[in-house]
N, C-alpha and C positions, 0 to 999 in steps of 0.2 A: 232816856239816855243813861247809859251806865256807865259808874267812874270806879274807879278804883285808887286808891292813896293809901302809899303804903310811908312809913314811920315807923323810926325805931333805931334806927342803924346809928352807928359809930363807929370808934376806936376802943379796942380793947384787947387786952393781955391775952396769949394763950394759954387757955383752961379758965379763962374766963366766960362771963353769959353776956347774954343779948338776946330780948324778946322784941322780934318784931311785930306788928302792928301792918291789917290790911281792909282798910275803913269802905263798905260799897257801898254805893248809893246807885238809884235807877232800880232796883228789886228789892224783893226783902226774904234775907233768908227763911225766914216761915210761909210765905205762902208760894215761892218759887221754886225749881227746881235747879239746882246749881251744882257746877263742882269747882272749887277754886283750889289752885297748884300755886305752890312758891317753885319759882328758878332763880337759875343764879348765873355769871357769867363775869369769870374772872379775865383781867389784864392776857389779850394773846390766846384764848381758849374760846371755845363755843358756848354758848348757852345750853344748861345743863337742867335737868329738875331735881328737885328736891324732895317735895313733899304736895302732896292734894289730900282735901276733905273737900266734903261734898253730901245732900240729900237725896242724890240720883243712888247712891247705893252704900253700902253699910258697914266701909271696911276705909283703914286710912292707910294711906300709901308714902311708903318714907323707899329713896334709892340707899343701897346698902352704905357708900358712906356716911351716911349722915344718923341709920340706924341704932339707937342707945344713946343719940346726946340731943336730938333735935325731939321736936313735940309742939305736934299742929293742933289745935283746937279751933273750935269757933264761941261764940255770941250772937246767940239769935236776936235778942233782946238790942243789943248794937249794932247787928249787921256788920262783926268785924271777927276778921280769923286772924291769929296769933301764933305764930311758929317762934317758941321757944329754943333757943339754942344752946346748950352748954357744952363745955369742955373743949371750946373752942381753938381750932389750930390754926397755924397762917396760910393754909392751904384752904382754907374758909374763906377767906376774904375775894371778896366779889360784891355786884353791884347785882341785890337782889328784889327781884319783881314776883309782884301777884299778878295770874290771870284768872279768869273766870270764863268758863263753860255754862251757855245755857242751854244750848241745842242737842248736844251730844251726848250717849251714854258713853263714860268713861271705866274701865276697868281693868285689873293688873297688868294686861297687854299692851293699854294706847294710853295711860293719863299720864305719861311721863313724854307726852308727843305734843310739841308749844303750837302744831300744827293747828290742833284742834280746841284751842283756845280762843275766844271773840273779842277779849279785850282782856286789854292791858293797863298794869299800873307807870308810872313814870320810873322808881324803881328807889332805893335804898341803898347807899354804901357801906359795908362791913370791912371792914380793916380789922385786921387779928396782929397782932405785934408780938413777937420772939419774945 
């Protein structure tokens, strides 16, 4: 069974940080093939993506908002990706989730499509304040 639990989120000032935190369990980053995407989905708007890393392929994908302040890594070792955020705006703020791909190859065309994700985290609140 695979879970995902994502941590990290709060309240914070604009041009402030926030690292969030996306703990899986059910696989293991080193001997699985994975790609895991942070979304986001603010008050009245659609859910959006943000950022994927992954071992299916060799490249990390940020959508152009978020390009120069955000910074996805992982931890094989803990089985947990990290999407760093700085200089954060109130246009930020949304309730953000991790999913995770194990079936699909994902690449600059479709990993920003929640279509092709299998499972989901519960999700994370970010509140950015003026």
């Amino acid at each position: 069974e695979v879970q995902l639990v994502e941590s990290g989120g709060g309240l914070v000032q604009a041009g402030g940080s926030l690292t969030l935190s996306c703990a899986a369990s059910g696989f293991t980053f080193e001997d699985d093939d994975f790609a895991i995407g942070w979304f986001r989905q603010a008050p009245g708007k659609e859910r959006e993506a943000v950022s994927c890393i992954g071992n299916t392929y060799g490249t990390l994908y940020y959508v152009p908002s978020v390009k120069g302040r955000f910074t996805i890594s992982s931890d094989d070792a803990k089985n947990t990706v990290y999407l760093q955020m700085n200089s954060l705006k109130p246009e930020d703020t949304a309730i953000y989730y991790c999913a995770a791909d194990l079936a699909r190859f994902l690449d600059e065309r479709n990993w920003y499509e929640e279509g092709l994700y299998d499972y989901w985290g519960r999700g994370t609140q970010v509140t950015v304040s003026s």
